[in-house]
gemmi code that builds the backbone of each chain (N, CA, C; Angstrom):
import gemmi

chains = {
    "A": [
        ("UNK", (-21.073, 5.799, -11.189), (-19.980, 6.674, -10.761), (-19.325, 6.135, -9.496)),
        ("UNK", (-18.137, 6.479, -9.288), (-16.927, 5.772, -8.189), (-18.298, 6.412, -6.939)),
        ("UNK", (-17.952, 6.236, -5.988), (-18.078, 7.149, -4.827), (-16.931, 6.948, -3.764)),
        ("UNK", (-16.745, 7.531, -3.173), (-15.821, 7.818, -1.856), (-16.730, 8.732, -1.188)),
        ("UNK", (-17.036, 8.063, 0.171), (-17.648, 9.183, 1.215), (-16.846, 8.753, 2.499)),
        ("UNK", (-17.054, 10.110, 2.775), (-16.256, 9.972, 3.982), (-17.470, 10.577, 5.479)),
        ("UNK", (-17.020, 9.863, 6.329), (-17.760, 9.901, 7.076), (-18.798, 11.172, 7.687)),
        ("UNK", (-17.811, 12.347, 8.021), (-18.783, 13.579, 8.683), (-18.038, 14.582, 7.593)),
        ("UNK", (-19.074, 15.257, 7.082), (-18.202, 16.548, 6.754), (-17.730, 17.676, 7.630)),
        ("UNK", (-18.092, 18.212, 8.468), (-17.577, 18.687, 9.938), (-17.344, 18.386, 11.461)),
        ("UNK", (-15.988, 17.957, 11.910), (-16.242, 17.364, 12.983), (-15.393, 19.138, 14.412)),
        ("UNK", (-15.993, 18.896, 15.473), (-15.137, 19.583, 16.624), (-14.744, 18.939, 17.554)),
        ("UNK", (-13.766, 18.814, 17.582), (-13.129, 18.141, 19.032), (-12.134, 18.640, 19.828)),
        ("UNK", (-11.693, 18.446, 21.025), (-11.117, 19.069, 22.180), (-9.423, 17.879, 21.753)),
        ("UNK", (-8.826, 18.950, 22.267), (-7.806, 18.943, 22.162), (-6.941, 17.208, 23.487)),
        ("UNK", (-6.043, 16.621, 22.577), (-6.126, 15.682, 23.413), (-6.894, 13.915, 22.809)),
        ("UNK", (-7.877, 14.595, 22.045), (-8.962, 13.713, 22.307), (-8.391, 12.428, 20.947)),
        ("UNK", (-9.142, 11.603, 20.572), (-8.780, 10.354, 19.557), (-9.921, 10.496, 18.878)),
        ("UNK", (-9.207, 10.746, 17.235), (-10.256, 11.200, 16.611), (-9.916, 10.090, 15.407)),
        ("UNK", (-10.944, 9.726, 15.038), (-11.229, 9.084, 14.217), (-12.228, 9.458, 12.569)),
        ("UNK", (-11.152, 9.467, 11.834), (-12.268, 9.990, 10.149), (-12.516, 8.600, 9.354)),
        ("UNK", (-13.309, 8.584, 9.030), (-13.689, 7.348, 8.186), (-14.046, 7.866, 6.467)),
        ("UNK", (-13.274, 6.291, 5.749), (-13.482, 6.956, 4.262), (-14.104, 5.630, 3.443)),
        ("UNK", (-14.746, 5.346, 2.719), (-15.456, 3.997, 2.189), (-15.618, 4.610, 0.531)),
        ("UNK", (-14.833, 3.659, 0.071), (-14.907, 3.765, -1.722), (-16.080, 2.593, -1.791)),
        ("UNK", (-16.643, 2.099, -3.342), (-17.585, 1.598, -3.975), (-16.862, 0.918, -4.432)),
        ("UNK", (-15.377, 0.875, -5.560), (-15.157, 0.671, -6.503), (-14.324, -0.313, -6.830)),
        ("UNK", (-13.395, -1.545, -5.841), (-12.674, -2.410, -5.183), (-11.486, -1.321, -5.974)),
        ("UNK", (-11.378, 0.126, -5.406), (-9.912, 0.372, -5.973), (-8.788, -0.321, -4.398)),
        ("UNK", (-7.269, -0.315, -5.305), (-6.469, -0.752, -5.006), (-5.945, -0.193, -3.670)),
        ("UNK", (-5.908, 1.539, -4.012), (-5.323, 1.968, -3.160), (-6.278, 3.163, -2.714)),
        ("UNK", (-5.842, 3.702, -1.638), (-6.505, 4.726, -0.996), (-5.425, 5.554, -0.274)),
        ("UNK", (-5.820, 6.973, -0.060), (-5.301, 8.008, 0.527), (-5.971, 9.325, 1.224)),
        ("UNK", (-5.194, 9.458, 2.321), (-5.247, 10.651, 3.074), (-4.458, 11.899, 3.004)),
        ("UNK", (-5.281, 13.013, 2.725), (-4.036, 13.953, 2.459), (-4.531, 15.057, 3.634)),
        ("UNK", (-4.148, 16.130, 3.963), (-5.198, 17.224, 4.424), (-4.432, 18.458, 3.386)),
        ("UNK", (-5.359, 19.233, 3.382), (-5.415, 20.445, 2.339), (-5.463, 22.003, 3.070)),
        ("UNK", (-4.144, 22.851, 3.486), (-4.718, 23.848, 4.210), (-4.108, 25.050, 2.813)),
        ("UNK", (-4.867, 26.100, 3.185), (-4.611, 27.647, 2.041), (-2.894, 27.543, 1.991)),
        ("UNK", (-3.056, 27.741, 0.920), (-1.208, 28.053, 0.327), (-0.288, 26.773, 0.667)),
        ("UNK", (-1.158, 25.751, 0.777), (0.020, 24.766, 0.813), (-0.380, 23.529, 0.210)),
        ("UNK", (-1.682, 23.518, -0.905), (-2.108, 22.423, -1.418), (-1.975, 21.445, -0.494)),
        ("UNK", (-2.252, 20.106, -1.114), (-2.807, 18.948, -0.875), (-1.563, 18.197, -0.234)),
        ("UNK", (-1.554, 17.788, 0.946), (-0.459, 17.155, 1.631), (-0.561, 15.912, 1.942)),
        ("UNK", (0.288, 14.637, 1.522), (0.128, 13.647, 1.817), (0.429, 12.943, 2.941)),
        ("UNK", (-0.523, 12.262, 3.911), (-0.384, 11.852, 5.106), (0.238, 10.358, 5.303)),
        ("UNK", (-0.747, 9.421, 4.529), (-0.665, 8.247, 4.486), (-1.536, 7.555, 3.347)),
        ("UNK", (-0.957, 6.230, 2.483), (-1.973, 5.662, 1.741), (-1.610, 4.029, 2.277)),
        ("UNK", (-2.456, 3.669, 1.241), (-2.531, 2.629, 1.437), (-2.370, 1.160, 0.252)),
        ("UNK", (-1.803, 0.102, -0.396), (-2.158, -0.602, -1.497), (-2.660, -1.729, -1.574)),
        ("UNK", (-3.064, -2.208, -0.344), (-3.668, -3.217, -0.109), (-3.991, -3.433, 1.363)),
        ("UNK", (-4.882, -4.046, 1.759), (-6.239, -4.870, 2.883), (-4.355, -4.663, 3.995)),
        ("UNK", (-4.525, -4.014, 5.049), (-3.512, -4.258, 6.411), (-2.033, -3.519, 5.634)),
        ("UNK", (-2.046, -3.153, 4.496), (-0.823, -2.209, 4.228), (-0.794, -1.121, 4.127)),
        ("UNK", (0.297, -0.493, 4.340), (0.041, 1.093, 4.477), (1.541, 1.557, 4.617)),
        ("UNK", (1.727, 2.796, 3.941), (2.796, 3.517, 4.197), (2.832, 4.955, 4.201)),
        ("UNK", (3.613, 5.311, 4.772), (3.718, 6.936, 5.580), (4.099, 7.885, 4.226)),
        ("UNK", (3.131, 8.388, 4.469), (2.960, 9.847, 3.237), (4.352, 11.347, 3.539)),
        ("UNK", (4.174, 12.060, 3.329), (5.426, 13.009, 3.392), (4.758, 14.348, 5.005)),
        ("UNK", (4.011, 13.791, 6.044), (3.492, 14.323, 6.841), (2.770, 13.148, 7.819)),
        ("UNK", (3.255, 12.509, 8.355), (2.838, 11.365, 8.696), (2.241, 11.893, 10.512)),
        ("UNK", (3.088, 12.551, 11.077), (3.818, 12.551, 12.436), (2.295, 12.969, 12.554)),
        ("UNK", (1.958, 12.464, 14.451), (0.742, 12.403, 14.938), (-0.507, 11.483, 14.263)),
        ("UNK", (-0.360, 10.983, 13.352), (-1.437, 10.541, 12.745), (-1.160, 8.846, 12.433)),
        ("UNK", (-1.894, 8.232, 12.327), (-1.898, 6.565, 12.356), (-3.461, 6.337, 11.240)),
        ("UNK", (-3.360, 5.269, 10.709), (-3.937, 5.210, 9.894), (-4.242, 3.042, 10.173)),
        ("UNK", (-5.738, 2.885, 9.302), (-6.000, 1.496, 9.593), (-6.843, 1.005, 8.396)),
        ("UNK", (-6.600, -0.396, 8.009), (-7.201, -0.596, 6.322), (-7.817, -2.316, 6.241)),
        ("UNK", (-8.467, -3.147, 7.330), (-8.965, -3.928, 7.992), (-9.572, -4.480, 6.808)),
        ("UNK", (-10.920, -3.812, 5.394), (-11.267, -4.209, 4.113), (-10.648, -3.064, 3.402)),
        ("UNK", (-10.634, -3.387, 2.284), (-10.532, -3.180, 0.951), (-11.413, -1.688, 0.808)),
        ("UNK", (-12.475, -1.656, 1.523), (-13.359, -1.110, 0.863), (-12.720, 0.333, 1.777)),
        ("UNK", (-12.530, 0.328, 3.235), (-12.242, 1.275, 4.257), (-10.884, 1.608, 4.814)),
        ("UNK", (-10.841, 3.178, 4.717), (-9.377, 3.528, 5.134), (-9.605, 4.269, 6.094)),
        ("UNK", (-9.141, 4.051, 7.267), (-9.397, 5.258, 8.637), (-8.068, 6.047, 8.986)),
        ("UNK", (-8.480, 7.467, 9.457), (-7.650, 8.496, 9.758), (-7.640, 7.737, 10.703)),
        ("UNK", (-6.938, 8.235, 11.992), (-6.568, 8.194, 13.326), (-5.719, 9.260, 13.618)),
        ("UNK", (-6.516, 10.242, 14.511), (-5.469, 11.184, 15.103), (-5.342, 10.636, 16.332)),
        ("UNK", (-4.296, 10.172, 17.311), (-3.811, 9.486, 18.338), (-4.260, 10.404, 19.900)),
        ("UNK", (-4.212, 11.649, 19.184), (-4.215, 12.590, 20.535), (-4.227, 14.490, 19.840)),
        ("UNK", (-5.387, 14.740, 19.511), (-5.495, 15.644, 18.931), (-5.102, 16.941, 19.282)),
        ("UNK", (-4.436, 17.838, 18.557), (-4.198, 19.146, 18.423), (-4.088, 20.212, 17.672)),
        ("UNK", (-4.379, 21.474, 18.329), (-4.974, 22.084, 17.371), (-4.181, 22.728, 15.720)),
        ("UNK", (-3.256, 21.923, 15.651), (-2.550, 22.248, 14.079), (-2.894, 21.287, 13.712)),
        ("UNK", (-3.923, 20.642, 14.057), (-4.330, 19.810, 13.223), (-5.503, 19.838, 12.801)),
        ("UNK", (-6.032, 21.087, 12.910), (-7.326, 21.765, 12.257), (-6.602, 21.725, 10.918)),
        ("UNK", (-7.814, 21.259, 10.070), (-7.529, 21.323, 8.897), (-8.723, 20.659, 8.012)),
        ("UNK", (-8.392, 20.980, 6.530), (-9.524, 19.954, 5.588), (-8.977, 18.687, 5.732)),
        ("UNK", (-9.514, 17.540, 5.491), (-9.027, 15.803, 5.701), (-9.545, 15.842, 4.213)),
        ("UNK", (-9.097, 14.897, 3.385), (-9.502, 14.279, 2.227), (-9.406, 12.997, 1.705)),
        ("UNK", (-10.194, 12.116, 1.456), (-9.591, 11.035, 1.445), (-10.147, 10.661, -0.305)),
        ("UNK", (-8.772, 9.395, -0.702), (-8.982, 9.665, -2.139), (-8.631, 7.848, -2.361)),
        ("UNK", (-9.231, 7.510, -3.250), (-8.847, 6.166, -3.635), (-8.717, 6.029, -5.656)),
        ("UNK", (-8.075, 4.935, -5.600), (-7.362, 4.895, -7.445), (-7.440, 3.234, -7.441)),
        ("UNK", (-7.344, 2.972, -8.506), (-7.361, 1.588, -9.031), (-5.249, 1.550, -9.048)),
        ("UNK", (-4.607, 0.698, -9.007), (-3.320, 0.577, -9.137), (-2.694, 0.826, -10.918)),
        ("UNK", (-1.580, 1.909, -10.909), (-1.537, 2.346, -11.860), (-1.777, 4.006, -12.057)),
        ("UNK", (-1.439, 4.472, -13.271), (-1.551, 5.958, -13.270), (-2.821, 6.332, -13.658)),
        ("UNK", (-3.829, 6.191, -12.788), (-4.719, 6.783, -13.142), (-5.649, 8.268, -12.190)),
        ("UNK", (-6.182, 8.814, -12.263), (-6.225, 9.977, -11.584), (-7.408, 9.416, -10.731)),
        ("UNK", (-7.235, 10.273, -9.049), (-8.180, 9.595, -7.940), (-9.466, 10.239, -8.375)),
        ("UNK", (-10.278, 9.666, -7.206), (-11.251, 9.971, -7.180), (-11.362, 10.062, -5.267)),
        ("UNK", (-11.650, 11.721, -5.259), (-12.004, 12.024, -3.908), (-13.299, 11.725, -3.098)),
        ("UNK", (-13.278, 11.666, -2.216), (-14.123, 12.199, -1.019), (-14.586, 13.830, -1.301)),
        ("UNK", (-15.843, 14.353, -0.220), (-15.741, 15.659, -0.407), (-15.015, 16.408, 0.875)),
        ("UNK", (-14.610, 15.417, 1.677), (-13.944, 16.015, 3.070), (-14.685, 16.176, 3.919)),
        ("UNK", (-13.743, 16.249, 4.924), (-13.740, 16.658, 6.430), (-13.400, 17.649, 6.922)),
        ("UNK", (-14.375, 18.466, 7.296), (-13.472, 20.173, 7.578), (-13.300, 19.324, 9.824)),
        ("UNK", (-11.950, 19.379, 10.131), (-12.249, 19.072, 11.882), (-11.328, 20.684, 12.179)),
        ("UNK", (-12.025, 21.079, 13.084), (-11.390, 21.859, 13.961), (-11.112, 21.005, 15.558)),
        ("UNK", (-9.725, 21.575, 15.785), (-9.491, 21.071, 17.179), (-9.524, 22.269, 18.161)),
        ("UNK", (-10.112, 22.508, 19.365), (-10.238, 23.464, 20.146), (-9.601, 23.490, 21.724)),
    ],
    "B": [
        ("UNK", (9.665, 20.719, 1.390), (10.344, 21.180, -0.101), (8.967, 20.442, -1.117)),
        ("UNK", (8.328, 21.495, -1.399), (7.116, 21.400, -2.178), (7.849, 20.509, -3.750)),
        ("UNK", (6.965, 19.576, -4.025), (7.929, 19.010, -5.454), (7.301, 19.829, -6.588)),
        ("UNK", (5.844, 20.227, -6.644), (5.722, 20.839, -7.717), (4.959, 22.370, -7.308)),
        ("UNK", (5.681, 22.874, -8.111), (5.549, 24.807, -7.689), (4.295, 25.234, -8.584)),
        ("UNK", (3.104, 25.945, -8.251), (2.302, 26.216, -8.751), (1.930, 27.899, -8.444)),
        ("UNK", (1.484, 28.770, -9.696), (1.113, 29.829, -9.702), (0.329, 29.776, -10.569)),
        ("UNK", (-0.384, 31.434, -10.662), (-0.533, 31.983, -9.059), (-1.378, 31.628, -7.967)),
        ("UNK", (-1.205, 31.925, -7.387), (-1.934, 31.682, -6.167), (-3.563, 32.014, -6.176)),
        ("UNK", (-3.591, 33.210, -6.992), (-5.103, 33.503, -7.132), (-4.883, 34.236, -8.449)),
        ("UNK", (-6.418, 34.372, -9.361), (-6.462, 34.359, -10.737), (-7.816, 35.411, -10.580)),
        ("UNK", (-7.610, 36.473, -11.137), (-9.256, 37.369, -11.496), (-8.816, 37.280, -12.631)),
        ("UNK", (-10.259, 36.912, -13.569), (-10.204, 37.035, -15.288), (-12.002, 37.283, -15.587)),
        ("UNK", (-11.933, 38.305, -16.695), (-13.148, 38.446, -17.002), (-13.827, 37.770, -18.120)),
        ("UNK", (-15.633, 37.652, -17.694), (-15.867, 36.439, -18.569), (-15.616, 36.332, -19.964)),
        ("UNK", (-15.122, 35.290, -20.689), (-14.796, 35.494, -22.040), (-13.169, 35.459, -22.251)),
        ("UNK", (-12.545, 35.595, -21.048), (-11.022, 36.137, -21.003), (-10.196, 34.113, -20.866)),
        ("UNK", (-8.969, 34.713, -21.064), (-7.899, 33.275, -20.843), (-7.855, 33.633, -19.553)),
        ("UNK", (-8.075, 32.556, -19.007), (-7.129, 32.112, -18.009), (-6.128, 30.587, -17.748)),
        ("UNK", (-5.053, 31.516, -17.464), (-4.223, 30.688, -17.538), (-3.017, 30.490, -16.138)),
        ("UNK", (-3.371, 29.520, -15.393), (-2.449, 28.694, -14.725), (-0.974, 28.041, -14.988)),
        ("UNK", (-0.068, 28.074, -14.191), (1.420, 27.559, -14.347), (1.946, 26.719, -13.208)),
        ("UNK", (2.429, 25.615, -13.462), (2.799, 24.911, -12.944), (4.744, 23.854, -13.326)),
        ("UNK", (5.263, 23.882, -11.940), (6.852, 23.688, -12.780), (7.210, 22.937, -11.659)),
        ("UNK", (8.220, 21.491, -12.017), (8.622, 20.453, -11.170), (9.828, 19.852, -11.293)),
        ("UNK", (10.912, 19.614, -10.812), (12.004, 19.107, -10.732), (12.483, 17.477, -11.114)),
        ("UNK", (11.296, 16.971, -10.395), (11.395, 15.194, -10.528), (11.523, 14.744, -11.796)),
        ("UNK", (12.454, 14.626, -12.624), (12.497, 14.259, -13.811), (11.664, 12.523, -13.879)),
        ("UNK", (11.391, 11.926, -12.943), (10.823, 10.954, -13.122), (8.621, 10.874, -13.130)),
        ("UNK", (8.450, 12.234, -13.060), (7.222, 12.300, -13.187), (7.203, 12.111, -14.403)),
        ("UNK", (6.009, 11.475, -14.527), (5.348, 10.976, -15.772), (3.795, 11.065, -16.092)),
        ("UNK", (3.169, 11.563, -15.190), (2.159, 11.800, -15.368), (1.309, 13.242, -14.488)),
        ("UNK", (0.887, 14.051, -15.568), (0.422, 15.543, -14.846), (-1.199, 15.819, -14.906)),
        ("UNK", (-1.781, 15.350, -13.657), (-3.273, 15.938, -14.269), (-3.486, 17.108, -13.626)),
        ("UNK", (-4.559, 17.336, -13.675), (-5.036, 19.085, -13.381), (-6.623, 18.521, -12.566)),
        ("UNK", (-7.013, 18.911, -11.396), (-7.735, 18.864, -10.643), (-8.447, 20.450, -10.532)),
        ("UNK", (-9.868, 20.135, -10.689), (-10.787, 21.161, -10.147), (-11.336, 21.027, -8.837)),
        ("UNK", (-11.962, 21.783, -7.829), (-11.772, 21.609, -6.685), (-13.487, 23.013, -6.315)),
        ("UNK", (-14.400, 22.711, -6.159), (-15.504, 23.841, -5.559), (-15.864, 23.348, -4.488)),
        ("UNK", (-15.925, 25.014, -3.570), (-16.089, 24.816, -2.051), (-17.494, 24.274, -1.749)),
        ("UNK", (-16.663, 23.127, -0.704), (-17.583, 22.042, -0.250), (-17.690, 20.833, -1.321)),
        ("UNK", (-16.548, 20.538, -1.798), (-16.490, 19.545, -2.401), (-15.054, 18.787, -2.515)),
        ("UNK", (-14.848, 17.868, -2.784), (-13.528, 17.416, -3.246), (-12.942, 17.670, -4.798)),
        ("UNK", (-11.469, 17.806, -4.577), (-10.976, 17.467, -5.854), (-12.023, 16.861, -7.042)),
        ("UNK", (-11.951, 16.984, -8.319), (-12.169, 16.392, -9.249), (-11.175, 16.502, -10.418)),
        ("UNK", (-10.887, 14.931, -11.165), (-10.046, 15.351, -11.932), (-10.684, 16.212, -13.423)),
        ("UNK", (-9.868, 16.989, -14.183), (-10.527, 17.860, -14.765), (-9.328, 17.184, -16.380)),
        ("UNK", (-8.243, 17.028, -16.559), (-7.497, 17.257, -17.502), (-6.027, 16.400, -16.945)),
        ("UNK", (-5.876, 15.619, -17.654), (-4.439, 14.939, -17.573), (-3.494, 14.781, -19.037)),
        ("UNK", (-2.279, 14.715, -18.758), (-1.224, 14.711, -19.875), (0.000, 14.221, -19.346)),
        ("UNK", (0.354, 13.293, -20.411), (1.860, 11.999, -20.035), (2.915, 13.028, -20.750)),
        ("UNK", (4.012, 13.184, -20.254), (5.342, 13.792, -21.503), (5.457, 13.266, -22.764)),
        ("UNK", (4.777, 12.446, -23.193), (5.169, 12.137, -24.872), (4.182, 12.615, -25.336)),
        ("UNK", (3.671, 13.601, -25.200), (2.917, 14.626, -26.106), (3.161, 16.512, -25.414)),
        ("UNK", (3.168, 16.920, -26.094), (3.163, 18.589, -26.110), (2.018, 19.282, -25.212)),
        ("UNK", (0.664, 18.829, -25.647), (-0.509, 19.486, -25.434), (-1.860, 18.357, -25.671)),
        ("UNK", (-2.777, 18.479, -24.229), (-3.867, 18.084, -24.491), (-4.989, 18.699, -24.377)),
        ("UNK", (-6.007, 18.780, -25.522), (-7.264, 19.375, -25.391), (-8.437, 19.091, -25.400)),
        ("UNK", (-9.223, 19.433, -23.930), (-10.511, 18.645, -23.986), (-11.727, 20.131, -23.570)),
        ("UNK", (-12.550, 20.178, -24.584), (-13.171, 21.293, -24.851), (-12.666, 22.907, -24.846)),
        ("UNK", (-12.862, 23.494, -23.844), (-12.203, 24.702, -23.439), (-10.974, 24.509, -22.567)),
        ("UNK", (-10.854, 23.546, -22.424), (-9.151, 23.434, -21.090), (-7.910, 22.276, -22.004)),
        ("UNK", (-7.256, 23.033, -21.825), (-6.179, 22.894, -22.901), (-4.649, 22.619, -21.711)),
        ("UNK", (-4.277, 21.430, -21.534), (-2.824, 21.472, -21.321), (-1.731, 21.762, -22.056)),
        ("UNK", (-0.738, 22.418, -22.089), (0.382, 23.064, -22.531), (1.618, 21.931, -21.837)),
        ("UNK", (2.124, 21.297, -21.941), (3.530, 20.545, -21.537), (5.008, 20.676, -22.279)),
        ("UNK", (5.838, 21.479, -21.403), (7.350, 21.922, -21.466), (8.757, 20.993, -21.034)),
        ("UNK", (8.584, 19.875, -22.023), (9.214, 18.681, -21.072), (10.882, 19.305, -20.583)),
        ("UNK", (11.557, 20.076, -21.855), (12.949, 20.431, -21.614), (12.689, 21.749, -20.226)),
        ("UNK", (11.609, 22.397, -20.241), (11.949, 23.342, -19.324), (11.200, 22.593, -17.664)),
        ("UNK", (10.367, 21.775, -17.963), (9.949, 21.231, -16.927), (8.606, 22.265, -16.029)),
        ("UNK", (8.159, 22.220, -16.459), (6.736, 23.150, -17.279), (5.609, 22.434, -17.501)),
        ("UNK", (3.950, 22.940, -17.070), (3.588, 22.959, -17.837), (2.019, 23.911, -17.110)),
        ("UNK", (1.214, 23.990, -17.804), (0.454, 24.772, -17.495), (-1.120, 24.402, -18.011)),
        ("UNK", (-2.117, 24.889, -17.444), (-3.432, 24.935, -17.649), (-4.484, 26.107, -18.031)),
        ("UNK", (-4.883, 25.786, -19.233), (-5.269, 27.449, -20.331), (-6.634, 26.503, -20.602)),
        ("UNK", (-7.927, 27.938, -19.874), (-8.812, 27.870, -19.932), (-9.952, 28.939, -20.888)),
        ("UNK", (-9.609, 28.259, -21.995), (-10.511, 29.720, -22.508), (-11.315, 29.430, -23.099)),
        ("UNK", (-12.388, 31.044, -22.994), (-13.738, 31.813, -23.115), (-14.209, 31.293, -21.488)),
        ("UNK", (-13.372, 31.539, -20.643), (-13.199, 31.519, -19.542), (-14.899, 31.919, -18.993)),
        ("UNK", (-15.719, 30.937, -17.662), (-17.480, 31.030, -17.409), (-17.029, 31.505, -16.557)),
        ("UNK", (-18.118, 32.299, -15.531), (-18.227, 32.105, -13.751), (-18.565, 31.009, -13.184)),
        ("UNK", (-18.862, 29.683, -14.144), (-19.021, 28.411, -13.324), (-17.605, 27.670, -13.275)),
        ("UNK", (-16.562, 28.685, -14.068), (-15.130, 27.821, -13.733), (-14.686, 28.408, -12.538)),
        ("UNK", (-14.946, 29.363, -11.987), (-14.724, 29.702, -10.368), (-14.681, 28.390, -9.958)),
        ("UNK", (-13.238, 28.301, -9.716), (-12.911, 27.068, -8.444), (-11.502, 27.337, -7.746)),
        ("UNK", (-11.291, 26.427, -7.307), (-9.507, 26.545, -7.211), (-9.280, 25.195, -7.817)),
        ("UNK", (-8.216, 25.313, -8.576), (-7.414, 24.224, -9.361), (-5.802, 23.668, -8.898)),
        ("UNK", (-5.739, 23.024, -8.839), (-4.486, 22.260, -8.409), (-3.933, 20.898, -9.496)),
        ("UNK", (-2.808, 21.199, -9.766), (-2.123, 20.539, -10.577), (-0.865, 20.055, -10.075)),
        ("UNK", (-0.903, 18.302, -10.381), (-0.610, 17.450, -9.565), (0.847, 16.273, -10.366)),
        ("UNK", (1.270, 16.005, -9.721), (2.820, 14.816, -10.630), (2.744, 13.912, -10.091)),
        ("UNK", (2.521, 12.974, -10.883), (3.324, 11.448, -10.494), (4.077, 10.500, -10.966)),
        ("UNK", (4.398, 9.612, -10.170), (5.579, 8.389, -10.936), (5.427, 7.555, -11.352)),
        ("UNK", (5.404, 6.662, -12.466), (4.762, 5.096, -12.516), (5.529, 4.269, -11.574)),
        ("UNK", (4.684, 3.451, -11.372), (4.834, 2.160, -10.732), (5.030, 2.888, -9.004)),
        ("UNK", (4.381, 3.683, -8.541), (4.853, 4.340, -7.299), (3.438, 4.243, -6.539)),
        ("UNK", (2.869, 3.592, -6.476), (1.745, 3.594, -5.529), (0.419, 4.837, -6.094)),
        ("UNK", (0.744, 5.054, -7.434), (0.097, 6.032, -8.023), (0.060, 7.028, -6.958)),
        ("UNK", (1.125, 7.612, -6.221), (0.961, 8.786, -5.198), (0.969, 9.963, -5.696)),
        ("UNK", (0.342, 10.985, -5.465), (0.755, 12.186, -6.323), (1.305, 13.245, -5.549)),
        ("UNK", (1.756, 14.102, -6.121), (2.350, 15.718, -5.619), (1.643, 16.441, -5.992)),
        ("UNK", (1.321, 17.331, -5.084), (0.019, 18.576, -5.805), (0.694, 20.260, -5.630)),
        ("UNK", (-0.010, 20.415, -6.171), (0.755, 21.961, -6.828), (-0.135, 22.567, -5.094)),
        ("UNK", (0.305, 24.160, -4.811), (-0.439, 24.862, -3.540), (-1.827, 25.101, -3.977)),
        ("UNK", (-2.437, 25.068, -5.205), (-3.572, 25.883, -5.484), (-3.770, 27.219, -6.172)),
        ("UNK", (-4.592, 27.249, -7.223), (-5.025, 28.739, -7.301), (-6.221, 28.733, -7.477)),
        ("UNK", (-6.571, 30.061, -6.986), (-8.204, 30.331, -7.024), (-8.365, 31.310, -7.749)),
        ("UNK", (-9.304, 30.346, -8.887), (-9.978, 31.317, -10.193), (-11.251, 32.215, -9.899)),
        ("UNK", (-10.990, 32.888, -9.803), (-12.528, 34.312, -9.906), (-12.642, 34.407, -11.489)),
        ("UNK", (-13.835, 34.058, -11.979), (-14.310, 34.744, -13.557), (-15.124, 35.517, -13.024)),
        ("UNK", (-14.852, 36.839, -13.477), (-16.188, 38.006, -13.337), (-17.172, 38.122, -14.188)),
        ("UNK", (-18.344, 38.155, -14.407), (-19.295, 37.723, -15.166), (-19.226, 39.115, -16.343)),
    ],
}
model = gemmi.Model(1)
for chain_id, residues in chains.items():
    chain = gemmi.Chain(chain_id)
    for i, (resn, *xyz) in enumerate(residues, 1):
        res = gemmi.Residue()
        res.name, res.seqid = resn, gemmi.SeqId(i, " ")
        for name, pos in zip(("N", "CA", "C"), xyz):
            atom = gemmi.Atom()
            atom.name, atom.element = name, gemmi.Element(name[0])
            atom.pos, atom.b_iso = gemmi.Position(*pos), 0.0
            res.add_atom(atom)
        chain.add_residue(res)
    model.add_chain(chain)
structure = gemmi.Structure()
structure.add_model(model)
structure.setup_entities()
């Protein structure tokens, strides 16, 4: 089976701070993605990725930076955290092509 | 501007009963619709997918419905368990687009036993 894990399933951090989520697939898929997921507004796309140092800005980008160094790892980066940016993190990777992802189980972060 | 509109928002159905999800999208260039299950403390999983050159796909009890002229389509779960308690989200995408998808807001299924 694929796996995607992502680093902590609950993180807290202070407001301000540089937060970092980590996501590691198994499967040499192509691409990878970050979405966060809050009630009544489904799954929002932040940033993905289609290859090793590429990356492009999802439909919610602002505050957030993203880094893809192997194949295997895609990192969040919140630059300077705040608290609307409490939220679920999810990270998801696919082979190139229409095929359906395969998630992570998330990151619940609260910012305080 | 959400691309694909999903209802309802939340679903009570009793065990044995349909339940049934709706989902409707504008992008005439989607081409591909799957349906994601989702239980707390877990991620997404995909559950059910369907391309527009077919009507309807069925894989055991979960049945896609696809409305290509009305731009439509929906997710019908029946003899509906309490282990389908989840929230479901149903999702669009484009070929050749970075396989990115659009996801519906969610609904959360309650089966009452």
């Amino acid at each position: 089976d694929v796996k995607v894990t992502q680093s902590s399933r609950y993180l807290v951090k202070r407001t301000g701070e540089k937060v970092f989520l980590e996501c590691v697939q198994d499967m040499d898929h192509e691409n990878m993605f970050w979405y966060r997921q809050d009630p009544g507004l489904g799954l929002r796309l932040i940033y993905f990725s289609y290859d090793v140092k590429m990356k492009e800005k999802g439909d919610i980008p602002e505050g957030y930076s993203v880094s893809r160094e192997k194949k295997e790892r895609f990192s969040l980066i919140l630059e300077s955290a705040s608290t609307n940016q409490t939220s679920m993190y999810l990270c998801a990777s696919s082979w190139e092509g229409n095929y359906g992802y395969t998630f992570g189980s998330g990151t619940r972060l609260t910012v305080v | 501007q959400q691309q694909v509109k999903q209802s309802p928002q939340s679903l009570i159905v009793q065990k044995g009963g349909i339940s049934i999800i709706n989902c409707a999208y504008e992008n005439t260039a989607f081409d591909y619709f799957p349906w994601y299950q989702q239980f707390p403390g877990k991620g997404p999983a995909l559950l059910i997918a369907i391309r527009p050159d077919v009507s309807e796909k069925k894989e055991g009890r979960f049945t896609i419905s696809f409305n290509k002229s009305a731009k439509q389509f929906s997710l019908h779960i029946m003899d509906s368990q309490p282990g389908d308690s989840a929230t479901y989200f149903c999702a669009a995408s484009i070929a050749n687009n970075f396989n990115k998808f659009y996801f519906g807001s969610g609904t959360k299924l309650n089966v009452k036993p």
